[in-house]
GUBA-47816 format. One record per residue (C-alpha): x, y, z; residue number from 0. Coordinates in nm, 3 decimals. Layout:
BEGIN
<rec east="X" north="Y" up="Z" torro="NUM"/>
...
This chain:
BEGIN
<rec east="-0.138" north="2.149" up="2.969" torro="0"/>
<rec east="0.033" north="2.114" up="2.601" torro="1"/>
<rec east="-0.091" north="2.404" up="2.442" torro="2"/>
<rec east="-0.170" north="2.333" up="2.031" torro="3"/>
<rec east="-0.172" north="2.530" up="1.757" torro="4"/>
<rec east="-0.319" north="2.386" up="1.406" torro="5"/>
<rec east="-0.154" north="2.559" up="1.075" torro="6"/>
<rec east="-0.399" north="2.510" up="0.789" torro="7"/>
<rec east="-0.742" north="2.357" up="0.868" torro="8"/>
<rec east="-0.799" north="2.146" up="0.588" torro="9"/>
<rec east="-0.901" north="1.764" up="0.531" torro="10"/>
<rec east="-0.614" north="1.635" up="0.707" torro="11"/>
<rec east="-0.682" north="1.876" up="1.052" torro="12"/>
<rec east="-0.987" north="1.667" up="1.109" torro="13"/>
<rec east="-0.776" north="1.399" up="1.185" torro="14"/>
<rec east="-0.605" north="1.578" up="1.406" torro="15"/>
<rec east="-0.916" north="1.777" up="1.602" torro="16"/>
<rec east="-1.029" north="1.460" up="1.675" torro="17"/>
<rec east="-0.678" north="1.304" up="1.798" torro="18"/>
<rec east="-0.611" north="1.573" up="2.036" torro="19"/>
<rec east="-0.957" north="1.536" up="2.201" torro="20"/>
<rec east="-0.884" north="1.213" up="2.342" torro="21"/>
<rec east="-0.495" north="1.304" up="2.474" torro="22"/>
<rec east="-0.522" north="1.411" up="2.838" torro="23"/>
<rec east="-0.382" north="1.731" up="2.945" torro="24"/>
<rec east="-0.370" north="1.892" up="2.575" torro="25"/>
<rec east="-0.574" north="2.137" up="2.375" torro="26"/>
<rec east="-0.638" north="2.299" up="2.094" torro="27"/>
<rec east="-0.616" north="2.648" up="2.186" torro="28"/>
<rec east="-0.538" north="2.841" up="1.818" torro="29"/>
<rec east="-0.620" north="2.760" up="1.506" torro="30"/>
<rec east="-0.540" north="2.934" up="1.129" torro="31"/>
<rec east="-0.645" north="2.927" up="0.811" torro="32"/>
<rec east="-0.751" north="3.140" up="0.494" torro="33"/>
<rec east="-1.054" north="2.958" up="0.407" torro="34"/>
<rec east="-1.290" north="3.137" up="0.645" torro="35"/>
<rec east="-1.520" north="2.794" up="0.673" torro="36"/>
<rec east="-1.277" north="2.563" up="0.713" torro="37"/>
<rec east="-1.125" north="2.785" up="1.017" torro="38"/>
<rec east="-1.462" north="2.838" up="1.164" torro="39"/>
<rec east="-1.548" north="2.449" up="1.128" torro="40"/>
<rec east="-1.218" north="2.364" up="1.376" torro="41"/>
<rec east="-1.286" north="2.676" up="1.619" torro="42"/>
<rec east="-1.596" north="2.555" up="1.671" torro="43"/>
<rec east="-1.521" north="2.217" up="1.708" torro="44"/>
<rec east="-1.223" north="2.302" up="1.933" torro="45"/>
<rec east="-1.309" north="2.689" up="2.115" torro="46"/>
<rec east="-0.959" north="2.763" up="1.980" torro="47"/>
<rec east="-0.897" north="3.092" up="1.860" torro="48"/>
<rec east="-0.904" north="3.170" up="1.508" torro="49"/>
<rec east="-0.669" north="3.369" up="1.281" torro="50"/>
<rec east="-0.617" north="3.375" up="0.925" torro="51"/>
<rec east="-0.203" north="3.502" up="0.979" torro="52"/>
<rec east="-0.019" north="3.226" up="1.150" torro="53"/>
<rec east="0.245" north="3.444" up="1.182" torro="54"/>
<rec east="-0.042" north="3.651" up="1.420" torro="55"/>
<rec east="-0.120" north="3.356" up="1.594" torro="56"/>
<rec east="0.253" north="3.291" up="1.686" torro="57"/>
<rec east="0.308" north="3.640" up="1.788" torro="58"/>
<rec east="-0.043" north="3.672" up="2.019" torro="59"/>
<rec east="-0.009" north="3.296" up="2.149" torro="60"/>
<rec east="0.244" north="3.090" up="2.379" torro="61"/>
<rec east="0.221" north="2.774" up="2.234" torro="62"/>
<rec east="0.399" north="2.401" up="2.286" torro="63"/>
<rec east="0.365" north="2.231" up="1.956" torro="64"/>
<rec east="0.258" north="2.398" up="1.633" torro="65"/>
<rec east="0.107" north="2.115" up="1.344" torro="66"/>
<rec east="0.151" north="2.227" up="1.000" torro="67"/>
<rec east="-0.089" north="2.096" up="0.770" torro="68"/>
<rec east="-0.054" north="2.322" up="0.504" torro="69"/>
<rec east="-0.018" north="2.234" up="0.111" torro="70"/>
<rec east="0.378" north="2.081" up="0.099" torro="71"/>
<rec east="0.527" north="2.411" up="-0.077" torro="72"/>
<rec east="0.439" north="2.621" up="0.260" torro="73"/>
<rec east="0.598" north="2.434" up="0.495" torro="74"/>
<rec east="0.959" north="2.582" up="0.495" torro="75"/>
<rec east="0.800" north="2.905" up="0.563" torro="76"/>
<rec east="0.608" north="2.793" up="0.827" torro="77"/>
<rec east="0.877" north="2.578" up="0.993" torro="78"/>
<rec east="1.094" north="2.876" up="0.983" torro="79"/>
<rec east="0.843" north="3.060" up="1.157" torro="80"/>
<rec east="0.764" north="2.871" up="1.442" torro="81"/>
<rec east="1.130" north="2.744" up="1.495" torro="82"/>
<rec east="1.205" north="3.115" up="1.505" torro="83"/>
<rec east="0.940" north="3.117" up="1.790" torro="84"/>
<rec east="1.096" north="2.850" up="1.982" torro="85"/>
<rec east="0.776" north="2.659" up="1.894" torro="86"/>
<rec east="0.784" north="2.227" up="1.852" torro="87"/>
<rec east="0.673" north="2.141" up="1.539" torro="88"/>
<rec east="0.479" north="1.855" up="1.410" torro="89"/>
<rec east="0.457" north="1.881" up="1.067" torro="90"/>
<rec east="0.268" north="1.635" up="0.791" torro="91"/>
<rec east="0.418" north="1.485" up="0.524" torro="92"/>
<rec east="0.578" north="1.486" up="0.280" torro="93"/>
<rec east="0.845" north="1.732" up="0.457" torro="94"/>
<rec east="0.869" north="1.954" up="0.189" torro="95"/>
<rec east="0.901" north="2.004" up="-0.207" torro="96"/>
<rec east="1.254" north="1.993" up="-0.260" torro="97"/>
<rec east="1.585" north="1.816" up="-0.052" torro="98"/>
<rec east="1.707" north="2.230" up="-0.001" torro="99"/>
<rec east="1.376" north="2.293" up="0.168" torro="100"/>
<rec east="1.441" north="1.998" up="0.384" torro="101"/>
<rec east="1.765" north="2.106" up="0.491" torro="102"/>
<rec east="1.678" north="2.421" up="0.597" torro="103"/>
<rec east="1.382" north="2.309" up="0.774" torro="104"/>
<rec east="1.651" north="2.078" up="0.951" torro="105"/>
<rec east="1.912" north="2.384" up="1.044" torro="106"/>
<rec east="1.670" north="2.627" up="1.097" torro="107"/>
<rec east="1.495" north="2.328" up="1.386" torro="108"/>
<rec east="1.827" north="2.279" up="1.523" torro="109"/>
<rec east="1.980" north="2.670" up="1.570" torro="110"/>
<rec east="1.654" north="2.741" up="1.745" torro="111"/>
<rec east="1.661" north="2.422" up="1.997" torro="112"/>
<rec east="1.308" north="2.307" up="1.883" torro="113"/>
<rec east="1.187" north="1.953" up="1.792" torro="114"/>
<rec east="1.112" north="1.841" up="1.406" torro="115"/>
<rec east="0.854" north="1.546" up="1.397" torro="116"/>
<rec east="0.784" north="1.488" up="1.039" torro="117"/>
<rec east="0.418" north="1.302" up="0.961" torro="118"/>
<rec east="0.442" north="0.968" up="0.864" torro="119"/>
<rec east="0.215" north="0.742" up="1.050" torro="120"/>
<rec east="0.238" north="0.375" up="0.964" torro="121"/>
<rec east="0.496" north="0.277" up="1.236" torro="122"/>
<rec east="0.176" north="0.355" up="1.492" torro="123"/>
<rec east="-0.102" north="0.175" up="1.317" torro="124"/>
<rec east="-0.148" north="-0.157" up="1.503" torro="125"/>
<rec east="-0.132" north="-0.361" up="1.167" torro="126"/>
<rec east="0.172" north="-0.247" up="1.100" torro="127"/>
<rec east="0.306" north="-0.267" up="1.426" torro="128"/>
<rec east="0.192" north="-0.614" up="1.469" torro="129"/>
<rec east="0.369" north="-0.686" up="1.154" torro="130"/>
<rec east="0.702" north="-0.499" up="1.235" torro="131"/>
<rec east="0.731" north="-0.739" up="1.540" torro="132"/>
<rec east="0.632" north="-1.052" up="1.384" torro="133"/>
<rec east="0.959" north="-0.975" up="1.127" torro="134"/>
<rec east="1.163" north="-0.888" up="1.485" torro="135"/>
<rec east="1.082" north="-1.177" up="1.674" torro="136"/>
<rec east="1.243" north="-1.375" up="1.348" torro="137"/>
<rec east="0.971" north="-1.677" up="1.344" torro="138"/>
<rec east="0.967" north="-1.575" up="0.954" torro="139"/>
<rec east="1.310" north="-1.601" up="0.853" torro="140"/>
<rec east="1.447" north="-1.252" up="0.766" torro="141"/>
<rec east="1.347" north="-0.962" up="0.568" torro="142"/>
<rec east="1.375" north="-1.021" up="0.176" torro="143"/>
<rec east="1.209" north="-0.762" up="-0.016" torro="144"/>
<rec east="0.872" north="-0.563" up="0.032" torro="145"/>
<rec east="0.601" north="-0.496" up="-0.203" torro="146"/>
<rec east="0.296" north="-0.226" up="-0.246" torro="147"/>
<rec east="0.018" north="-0.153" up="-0.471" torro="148"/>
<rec east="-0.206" north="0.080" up="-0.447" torro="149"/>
<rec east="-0.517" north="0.131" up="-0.682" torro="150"/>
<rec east="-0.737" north="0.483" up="-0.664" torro="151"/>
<rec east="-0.864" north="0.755" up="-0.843" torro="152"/>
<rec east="-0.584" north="1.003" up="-0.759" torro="153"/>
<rec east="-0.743" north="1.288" up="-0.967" torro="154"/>
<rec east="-1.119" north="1.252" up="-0.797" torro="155"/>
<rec east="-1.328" north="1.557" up="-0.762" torro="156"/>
<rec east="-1.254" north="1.584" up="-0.388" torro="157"/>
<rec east="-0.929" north="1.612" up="-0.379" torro="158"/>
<rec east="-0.830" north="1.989" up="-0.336" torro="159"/>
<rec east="-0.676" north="2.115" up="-0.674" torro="160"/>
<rec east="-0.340" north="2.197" up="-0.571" torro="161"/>
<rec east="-0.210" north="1.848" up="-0.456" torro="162"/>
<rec east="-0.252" north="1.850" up="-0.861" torro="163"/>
<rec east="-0.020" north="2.160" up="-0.971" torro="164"/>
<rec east="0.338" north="2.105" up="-0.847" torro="165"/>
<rec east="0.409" north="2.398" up="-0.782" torro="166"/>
<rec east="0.249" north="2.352" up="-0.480" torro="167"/>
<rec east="0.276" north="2.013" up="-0.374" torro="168"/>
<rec east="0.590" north="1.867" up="-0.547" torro="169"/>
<rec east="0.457" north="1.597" up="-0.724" torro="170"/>
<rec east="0.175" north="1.393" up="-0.767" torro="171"/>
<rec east="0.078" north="1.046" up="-0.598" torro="172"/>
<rec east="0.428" north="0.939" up="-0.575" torro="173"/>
<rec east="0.506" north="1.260" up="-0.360" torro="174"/>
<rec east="0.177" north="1.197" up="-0.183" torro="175"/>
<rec east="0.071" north="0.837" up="-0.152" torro="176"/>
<rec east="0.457" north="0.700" up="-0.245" torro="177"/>
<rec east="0.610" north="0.875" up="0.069" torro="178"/>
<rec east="0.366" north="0.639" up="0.233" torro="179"/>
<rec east="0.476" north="0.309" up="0.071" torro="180"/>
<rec east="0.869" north="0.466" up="0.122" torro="181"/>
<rec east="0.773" north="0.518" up="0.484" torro="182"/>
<rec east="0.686" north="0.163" up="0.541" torro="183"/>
<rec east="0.974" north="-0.001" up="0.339" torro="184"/>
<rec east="1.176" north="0.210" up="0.568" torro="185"/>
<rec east="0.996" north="0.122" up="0.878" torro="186"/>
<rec east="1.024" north="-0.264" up="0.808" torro="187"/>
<rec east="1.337" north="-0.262" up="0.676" torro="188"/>
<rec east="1.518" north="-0.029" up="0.938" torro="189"/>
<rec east="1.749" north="0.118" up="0.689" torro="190"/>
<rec east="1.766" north="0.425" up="0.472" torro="191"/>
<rec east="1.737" north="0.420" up="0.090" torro="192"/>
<rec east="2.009" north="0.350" up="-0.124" torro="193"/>
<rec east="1.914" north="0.314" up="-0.470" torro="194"/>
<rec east="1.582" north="0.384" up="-0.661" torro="195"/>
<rec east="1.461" north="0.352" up="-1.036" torro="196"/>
<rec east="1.124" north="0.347" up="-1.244" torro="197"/>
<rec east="0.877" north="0.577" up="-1.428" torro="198"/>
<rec east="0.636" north="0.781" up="-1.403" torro="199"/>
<rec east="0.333" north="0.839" up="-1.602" torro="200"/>
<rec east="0.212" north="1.201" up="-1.679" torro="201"/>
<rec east="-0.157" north="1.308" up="-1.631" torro="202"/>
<rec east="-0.248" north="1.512" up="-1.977" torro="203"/>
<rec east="-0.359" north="1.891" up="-1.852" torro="204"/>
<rec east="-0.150" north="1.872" up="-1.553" torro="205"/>
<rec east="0.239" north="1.896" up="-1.444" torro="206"/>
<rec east="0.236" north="1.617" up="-1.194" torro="207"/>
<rec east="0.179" north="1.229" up="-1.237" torro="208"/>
<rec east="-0.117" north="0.993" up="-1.149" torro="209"/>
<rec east="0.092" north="0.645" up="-1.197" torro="210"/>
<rec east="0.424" north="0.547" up="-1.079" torro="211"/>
<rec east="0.684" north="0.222" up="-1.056" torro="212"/>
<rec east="0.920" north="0.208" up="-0.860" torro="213"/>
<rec east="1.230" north="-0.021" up="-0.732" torro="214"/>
<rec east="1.404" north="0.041" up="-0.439" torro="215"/>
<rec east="1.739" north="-0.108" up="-0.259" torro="216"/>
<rec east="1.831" north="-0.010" up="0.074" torro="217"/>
<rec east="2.132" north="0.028" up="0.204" torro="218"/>
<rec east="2.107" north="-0.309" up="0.424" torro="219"/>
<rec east="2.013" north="-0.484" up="0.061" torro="220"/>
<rec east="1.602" north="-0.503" up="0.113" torro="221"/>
<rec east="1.413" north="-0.439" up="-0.183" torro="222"/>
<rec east="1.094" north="-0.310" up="-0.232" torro="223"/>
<rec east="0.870" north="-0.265" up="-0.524" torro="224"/>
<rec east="0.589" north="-0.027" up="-0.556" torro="225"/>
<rec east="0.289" north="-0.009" up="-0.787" torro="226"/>
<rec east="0.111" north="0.292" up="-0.775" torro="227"/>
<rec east="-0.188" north="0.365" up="-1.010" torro="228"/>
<rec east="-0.408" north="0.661" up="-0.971" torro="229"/>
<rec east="-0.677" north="0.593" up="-1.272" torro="230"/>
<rec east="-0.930" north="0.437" up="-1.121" torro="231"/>
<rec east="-1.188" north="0.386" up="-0.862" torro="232"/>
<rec east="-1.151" north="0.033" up="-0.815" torro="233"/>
<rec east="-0.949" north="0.126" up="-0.425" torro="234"/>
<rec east="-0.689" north="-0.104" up="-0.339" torro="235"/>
<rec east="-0.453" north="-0.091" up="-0.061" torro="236"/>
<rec east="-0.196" north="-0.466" up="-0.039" torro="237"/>
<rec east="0.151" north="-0.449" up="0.128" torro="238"/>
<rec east="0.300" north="-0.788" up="0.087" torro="239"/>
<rec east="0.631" north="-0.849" up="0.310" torro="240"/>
<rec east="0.850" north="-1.140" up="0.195" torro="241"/>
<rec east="1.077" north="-1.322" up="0.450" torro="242"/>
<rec east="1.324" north="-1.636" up="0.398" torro="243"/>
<rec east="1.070" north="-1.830" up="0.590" torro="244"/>
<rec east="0.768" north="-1.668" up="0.549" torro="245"/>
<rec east="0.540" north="-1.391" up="0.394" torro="246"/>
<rec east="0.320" north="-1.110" up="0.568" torro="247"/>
<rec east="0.027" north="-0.899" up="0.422" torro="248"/>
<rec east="-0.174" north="-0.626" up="0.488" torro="249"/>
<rec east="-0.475" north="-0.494" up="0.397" torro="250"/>
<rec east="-0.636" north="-0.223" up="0.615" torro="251"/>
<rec east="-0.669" north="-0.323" up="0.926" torro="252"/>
<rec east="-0.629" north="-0.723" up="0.854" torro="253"/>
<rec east="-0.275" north="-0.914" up="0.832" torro="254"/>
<rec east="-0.192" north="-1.273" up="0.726" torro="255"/>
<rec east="0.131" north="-1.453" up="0.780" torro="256"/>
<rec east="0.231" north="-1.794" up="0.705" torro="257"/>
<rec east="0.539" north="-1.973" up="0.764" torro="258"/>
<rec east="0.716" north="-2.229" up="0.503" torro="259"/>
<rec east="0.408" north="-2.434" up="0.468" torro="260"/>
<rec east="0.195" north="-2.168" up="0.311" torro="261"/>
<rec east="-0.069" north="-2.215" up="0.528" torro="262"/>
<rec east="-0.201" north="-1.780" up="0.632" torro="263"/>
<rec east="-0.325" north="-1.684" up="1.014" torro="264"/>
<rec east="-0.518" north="-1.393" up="0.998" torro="265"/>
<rec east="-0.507" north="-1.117" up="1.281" torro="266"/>
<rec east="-0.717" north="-0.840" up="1.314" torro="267"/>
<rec east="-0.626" north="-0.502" up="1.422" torro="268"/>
<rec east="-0.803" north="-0.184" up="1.540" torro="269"/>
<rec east="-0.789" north="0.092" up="1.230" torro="270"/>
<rec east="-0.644" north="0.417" up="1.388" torro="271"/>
<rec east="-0.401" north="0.614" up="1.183" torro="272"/>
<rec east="-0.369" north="0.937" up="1.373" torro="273"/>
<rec east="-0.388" north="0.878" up="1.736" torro="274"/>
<rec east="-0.115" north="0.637" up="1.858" torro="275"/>
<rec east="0.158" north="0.936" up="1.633" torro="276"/>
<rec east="-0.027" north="1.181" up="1.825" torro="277"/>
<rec east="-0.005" north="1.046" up="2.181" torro="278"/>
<rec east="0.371" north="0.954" up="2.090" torro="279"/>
<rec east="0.472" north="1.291" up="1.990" torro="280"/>
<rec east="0.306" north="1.462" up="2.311" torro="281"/>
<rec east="0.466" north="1.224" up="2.521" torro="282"/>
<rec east="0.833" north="1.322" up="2.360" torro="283"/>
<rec east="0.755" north="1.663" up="2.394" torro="284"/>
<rec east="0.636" north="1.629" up="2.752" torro="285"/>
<rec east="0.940" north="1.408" up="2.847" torro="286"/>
<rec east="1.183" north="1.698" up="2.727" torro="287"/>
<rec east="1.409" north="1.491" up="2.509" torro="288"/>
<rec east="1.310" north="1.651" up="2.192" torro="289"/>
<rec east="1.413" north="1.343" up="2.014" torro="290"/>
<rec east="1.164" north="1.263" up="1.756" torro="291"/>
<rec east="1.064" north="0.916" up="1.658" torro="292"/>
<rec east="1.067" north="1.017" up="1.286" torro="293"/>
<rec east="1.308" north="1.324" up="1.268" torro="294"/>
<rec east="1.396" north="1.573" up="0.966" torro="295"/>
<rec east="1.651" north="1.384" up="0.862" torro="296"/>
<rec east="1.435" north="1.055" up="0.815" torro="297"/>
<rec east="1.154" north="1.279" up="0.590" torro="298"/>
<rec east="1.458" north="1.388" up="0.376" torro="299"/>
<rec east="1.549" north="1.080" up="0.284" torro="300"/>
<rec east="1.215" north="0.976" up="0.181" torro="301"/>
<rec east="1.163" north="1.304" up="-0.023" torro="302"/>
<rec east="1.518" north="1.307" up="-0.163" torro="303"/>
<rec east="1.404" north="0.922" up="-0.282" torro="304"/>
<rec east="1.132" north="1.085" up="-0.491" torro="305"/>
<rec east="1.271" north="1.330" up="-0.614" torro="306"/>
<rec east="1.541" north="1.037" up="-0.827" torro="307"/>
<rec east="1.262" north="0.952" up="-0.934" torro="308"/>
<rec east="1.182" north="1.203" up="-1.097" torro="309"/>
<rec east="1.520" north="1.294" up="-1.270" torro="310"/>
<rec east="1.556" north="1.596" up="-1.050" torro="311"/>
<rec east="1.818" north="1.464" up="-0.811" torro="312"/>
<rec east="2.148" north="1.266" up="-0.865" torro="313"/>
């Protein structure tokens, strides 16, 4: 039995409640959180135990994997803290608010022998998997560049307040929704990021941004371009992959490619962003390599990329 514990049960934990559910052989046995509802919510949900002190819950429990979903400027803390446990750590992304946190999430995983799986879930979604083979199997030419925009209202009443003071999460939708679109450039591209440029565009009454352009070169010479505009509640979602020979896009759970002659097939996928991560990571940690599929290193790269963004790294 993979024993689970769930650090911070906000929006995102949902996601994972559900997730762990369906994955044989696992449970949810502990569960923390300061925000007495949204703890009682998962215990109930789950029967796991309920503290509002991880730190508690890692002394009183013997756990297998620990998922941090807590807002991005707690996660060093709480990396260091389970590592320090010998606990395996999934932990959401974006990996942290600055490239020093990273690193010492990285060292502190590595003295202590315990696995790093940083968030990012596009790789498992079947749209994007179906895509990533259809640019291996080399019927469309090779990669050329990469394109996203995304349209939403990144300041909506919903959204808990301190994904908008950066302080606490590091940025606004570039750190949020752009380590997405930098996830799947990587992903598609199989490289790391060499170069990026662009702006940003300030939200008046708040220290974070809710617009942002960006171009990026990786180090294999793909190119991306992404267009991210948080005004508005006109949603959209369009990734648009651009091969010598052909061109792939995706919207939710729907792809089209063509070949030269312009002429789009359309294939549609099942829409299921947490569960195929999920049953990957249990199935690393169960196999005993400890050898993430997306690793420390690979979430540093992505939030180092951000952070040039924003003028505060060279």
């Amino acid at each position: 039995m993979t024993k689970v514990g769930v650090i911070g049960c906000g929006k995102i934990s949902v996601s994972h409640v559900n997730v762990f559910s369906d994955i044989k052989d696992s449970k949810i046995v502990a569960a923390c959180d300061i925000n007495g509802e949204n703890l009682k919510t998962v215990c109930e949900q789950t029967g796991a135990k309920g503290y509002s002190d991880y730190k508690e819950m890692l002394e009183c429990e013997q756990l297998d994997l620990a998922v941090i979903a807590l807002p991005h400027a707690l996660h060093n803390e709480a990396v260091v803290a389970c590592a320090e446990h010998g606990i395996d750590i999934f932990l959401e992304k974006p990996m942290g608010i600055s490239t020093d946190d990273c690193r010492k999430m990285i060292d502190v995983c590595q003295e202590n022998d315990v696995m790093l799986w940083v968030g990012h879930p596009f790789r498992y979604i079947p749209a994007y998997v179906f895509a990533k083979e259809l640019i291996a199997s080399g019927k469309l030419g090779k990669l050329v560049s990469f394109a996203e925009t995304r349209n939403i209202n990144y300041f909506s009443d919903d959204r808990p307040r301190w994904f908008l003071t950066k302080k606490m999460s590091g940025g606004g939708i570039m750190m949020n929704l752009g380590a997405h679109s930098l996830d799947k450039l990587k992903f598609f591209s199989d490289s790391e990021i060499s170069e990026i440029s662009g702006n940003i565009h300030m939200r008046e009454g708040y220290d974070c941004e809710d617009s942002a352009q960006a171009f990026v070169r990786m180090k294999n010479g793909v190119t991306g371009l992404l267009n991210l505009i948080g005004h508005t509640n006109a949603k959209k979602n369009t990734t648009s992959i651009y091969l010598t020979e052909g061109e792939i896009r995706i919207e939710g759970n729907k792809v089209w490619y063509c070949g030269k002659d312009g002429v789009f097939e359309e294939k549609i996928c099942e829409y299921e962003i947490m569960k195929y991560q999920m049953r990957r990571v249990v199935e690393v940690l169960r196999n005993g390599t400890k050898k993430p599929d997306v690793d420390g290193e690979y979430g540093l790269d992505i939030v180092r990329a951000i952070k040039k963004l924003y003028g505060e790294e060279k």
